[in-house]
Backbone as a printed PyTorch tensor [residue, N CA C, xyz], in Angstrom:
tensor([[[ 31.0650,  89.7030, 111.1430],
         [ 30.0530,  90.6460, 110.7310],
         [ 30.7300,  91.6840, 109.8360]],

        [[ 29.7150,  92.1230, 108.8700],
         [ 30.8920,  93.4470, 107.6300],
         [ 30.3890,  94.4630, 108.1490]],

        [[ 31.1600,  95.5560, 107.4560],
         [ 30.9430,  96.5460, 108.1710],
         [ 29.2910,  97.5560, 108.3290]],

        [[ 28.9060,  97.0980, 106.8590],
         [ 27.5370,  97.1930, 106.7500],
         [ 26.3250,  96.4590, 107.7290]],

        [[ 26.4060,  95.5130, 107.6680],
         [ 25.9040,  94.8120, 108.7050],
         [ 25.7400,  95.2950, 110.2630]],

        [[ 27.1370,  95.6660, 110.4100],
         [ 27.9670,  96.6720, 111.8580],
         [ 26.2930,  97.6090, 111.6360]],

        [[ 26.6170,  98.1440, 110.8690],
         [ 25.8120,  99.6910, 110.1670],
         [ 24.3320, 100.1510, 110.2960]],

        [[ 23.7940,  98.8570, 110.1240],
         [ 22.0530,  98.5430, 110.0320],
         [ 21.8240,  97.6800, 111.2860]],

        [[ 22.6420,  96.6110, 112.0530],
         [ 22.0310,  96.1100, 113.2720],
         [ 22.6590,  96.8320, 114.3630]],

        [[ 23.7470,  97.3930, 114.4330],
         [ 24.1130,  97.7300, 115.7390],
         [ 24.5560,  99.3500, 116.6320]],

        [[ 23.7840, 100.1580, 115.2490],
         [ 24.0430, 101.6470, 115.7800],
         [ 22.8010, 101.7090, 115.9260]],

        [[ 23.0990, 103.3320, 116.9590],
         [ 21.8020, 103.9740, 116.8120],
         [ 20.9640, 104.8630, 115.8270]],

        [[ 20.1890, 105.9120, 115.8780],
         [ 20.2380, 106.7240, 114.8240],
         [ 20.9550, 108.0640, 115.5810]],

        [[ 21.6350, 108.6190, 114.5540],
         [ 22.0750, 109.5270, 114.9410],
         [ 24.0090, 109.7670, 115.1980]],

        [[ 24.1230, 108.2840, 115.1150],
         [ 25.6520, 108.2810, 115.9620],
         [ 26.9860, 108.5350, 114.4090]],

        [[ 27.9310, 108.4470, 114.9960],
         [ 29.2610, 108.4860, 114.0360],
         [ 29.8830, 107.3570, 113.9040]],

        [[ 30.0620, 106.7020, 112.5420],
         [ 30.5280, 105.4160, 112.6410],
         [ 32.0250, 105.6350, 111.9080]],

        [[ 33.1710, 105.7180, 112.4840],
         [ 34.1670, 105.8320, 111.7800],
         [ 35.0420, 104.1190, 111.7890]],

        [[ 35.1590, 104.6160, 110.0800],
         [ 36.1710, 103.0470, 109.9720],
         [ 37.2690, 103.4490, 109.7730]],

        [[ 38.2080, 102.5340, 110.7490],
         [ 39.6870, 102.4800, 110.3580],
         [ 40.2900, 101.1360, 109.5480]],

        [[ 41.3610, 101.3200, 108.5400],
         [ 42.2530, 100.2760, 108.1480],
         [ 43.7620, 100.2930, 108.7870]],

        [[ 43.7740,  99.6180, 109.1700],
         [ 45.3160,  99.8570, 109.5960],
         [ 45.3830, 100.3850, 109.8040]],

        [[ 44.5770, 101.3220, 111.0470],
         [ 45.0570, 102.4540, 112.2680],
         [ 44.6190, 103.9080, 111.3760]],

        [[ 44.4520, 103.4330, 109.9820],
         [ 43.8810, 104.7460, 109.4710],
         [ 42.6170, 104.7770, 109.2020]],

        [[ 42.1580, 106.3970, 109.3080],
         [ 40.7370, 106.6800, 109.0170],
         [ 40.5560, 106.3500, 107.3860]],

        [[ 39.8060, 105.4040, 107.2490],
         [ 39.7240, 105.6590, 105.6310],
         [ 37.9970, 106.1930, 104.9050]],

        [[ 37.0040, 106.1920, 105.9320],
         [ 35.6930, 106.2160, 105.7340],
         [ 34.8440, 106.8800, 106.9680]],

        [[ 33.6510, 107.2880, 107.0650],
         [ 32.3910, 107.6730, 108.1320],
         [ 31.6780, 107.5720, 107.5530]],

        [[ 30.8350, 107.1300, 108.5570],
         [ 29.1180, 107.2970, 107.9170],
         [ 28.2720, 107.6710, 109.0240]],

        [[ 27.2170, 108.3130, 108.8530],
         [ 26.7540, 109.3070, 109.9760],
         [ 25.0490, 108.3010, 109.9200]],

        [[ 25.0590, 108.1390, 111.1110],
         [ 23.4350, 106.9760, 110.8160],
         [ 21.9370, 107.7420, 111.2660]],

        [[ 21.0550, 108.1640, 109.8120],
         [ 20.2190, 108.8990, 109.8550],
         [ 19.2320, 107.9670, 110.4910]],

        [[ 18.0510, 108.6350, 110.4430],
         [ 16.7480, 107.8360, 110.8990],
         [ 15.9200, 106.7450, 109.5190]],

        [[ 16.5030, 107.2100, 108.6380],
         [ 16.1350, 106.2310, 107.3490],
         [ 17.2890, 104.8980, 107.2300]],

        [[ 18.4420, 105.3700, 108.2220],
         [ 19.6140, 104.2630, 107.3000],
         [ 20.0340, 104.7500, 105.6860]],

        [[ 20.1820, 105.8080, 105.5490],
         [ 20.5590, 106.0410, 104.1570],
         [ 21.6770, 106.8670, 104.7910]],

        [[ 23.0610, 105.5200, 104.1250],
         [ 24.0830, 106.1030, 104.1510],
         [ 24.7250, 105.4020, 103.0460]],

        [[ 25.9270, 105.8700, 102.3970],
         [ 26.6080, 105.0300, 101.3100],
         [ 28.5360, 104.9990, 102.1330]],

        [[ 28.7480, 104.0410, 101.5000],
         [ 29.7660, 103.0150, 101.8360],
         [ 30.7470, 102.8160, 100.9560]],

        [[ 31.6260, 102.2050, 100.2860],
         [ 32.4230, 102.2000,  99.0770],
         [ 32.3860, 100.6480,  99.3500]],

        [[ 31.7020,  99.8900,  98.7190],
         [ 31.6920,  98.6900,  98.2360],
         [ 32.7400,  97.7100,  98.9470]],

        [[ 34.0880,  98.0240,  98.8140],
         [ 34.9850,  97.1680,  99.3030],
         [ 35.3780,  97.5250, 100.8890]],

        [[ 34.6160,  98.5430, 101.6970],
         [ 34.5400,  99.1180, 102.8630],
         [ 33.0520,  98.1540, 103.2000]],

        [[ 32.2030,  98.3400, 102.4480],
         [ 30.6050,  97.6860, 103.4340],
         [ 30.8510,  96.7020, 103.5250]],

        [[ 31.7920,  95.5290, 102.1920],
         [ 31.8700,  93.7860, 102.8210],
         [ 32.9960,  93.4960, 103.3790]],

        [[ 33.6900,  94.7700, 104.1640],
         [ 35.2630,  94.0590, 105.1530],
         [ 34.2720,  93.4840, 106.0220]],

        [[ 35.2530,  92.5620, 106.9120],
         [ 34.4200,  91.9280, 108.3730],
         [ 35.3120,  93.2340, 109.2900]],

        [[ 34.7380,  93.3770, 110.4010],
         [ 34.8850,  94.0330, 110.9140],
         [ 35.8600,  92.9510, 112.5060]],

        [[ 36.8900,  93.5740, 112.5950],
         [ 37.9440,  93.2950, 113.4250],
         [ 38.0680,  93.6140, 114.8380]],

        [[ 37.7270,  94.5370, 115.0930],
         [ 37.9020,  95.6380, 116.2310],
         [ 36.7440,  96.6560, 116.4500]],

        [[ 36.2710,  97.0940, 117.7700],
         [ 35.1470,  97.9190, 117.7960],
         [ 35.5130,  99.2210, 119.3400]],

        [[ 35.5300, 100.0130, 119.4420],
         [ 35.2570, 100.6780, 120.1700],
         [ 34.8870, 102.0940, 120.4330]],

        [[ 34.2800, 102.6250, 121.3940],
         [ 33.9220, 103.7880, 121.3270],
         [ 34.6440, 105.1190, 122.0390]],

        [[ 34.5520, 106.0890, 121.4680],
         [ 35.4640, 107.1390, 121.1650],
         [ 34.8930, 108.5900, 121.0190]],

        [[ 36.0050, 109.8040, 120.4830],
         [ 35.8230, 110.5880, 120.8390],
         [ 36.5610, 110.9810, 119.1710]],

        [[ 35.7090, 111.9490, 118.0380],
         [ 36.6970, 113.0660, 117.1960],
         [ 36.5320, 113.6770, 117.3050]],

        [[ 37.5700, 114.8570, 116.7740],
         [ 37.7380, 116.2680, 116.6720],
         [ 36.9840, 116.5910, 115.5400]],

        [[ 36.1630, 117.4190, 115.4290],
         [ 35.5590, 118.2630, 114.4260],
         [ 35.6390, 119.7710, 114.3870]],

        [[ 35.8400, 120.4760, 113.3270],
         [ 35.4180, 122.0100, 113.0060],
         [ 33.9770, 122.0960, 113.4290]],

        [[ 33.8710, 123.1800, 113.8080],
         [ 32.2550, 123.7050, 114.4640],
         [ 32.2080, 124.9750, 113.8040]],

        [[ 30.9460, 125.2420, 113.1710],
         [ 30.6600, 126.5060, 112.6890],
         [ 31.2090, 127.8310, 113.1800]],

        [[ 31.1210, 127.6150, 113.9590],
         [ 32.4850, 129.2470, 114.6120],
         [ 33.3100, 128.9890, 114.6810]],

        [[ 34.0670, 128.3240, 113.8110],
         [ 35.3820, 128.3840, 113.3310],
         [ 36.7740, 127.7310, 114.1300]],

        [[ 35.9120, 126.9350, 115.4190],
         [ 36.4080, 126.3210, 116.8750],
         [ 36.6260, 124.6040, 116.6070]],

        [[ 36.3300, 124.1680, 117.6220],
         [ 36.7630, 122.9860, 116.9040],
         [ 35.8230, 122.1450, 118.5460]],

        [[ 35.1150, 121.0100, 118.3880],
         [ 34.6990, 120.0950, 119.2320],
         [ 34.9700, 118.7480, 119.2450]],

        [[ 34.5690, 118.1490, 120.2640],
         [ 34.8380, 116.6670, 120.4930],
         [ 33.2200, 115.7770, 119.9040]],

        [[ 32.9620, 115.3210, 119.3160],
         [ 31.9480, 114.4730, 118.9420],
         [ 31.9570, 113.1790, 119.2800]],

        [[ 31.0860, 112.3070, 119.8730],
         [ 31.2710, 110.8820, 120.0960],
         [ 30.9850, 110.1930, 119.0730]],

        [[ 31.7280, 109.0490, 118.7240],
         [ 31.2840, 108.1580, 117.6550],
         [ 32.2830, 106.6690, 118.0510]],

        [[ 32.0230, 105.9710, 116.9360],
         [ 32.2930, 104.3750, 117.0590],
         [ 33.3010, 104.0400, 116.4780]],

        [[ 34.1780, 103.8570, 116.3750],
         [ 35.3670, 103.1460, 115.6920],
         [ 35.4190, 101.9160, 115.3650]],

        [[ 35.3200, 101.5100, 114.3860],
         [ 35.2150, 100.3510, 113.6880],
         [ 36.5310,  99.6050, 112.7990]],

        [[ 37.3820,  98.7490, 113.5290],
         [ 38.7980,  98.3680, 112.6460],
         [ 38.5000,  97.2310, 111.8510]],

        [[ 39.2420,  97.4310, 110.4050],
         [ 39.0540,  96.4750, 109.4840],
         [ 39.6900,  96.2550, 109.3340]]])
């Protein structure tokens, strides 16, 4: 399955889809209620390798920092 595919059948709305290459972050896409998200072409047709779910760090408007859940996706 590519990662696009991943993208449109198997999230929810709302969630964090982070892709890794080789252990690195190279992409996210955040899944609205329309499915309008963009991808970089040679990221939407990898097959997707590895899947699990997780935890990032984000900046939060007060200047703090939180844990967000999202999906990890290895290519």
């Amino acid at each position: 399955m590519t990662v696009i595919q991943y993208c449109r059948e198997k999230t929810n709305v709302g969630e964090l889809v982070i892709i890794r290459e080789g252990g690195w972050v190279t992409c996210a896409a955040f899944i609205d209620h329309e499915d309008l998200f963009r991808l970089p072409p040679s990221i939407a047709k990898a097959e997707v390798i590895g899947e699990e779910c997780g935890r990032i760090r984000l900046a939060n408007r007060a200047g703090g920092f939180e844990d967000a859940p999202c999906i990890y996706l290895d290519i």
